[in-house]
N, C-alpha and C positions, 0 to 999 in steps of 0.2 A: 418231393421230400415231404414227408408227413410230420405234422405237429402233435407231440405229444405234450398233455396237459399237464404242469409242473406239479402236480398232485399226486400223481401216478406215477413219475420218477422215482425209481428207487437203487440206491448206490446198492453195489454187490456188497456180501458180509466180510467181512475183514479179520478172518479167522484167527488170525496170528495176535490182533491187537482183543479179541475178545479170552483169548487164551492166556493172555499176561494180565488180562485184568481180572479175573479168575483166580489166579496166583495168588496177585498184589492182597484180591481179598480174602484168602484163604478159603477157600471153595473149592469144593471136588473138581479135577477136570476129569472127562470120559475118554476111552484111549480114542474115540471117533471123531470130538473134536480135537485133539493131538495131533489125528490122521487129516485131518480137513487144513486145518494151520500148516504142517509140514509137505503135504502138497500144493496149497497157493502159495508157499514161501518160494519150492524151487519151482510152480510154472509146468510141473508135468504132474503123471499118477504114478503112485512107487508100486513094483512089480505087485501079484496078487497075494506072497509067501511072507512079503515084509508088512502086507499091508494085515493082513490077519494079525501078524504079530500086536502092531501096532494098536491097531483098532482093538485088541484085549486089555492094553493097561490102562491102567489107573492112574493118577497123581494124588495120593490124598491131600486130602485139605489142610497148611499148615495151623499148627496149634499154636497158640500167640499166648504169650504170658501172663498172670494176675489174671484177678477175679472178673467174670462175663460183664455184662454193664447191669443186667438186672440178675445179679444172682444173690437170693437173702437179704436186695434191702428193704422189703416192706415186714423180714420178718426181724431184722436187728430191731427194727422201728417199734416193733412190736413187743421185744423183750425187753426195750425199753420202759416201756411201759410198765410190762409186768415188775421190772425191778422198780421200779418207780413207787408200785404198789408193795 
């Protein structure tokens, strides 16, 4: 039995938990990793008819409410100012 160097162990990708995290952050998924997650879910490869399909969509990225975190504030800051003056 051969020793492998704990360095160079590397767990498989866990398609399914990188694809809800994608979600969660509101991030495109690609219809590829869709197809990647829904085949290590069931453990086999879906025929080649479903997988084309599959492998075409998209999930866009959810849009999440109110203002970006940096949208306009160094420019309110700034008309601040000018009202100021």
């Amino acid at each position: 039995m051969t020793n492998i160097p704990f360095s160079s162990q590397i767990l498989p990708t866990n398609y399914l938990t990188a694809v809800q995290v994608y979600i969660r952050d509101g991030k495109l998924v690609s219809g590829e990793d869709l197809l990647l997650a829904i085949e290590q879910s069931i453990q086999q490869r879906l025929p080649e008819a479903v997988r084309n399909i599959v492998g075409r969509a998209i999930i866009p990225a959810v849009k999440t409410r109110g203002r970006p975190k940096k949208f306009g504030a160094p420019l309110d800051f700034a008309l601040e100012k000018v009202d100021q003056r």
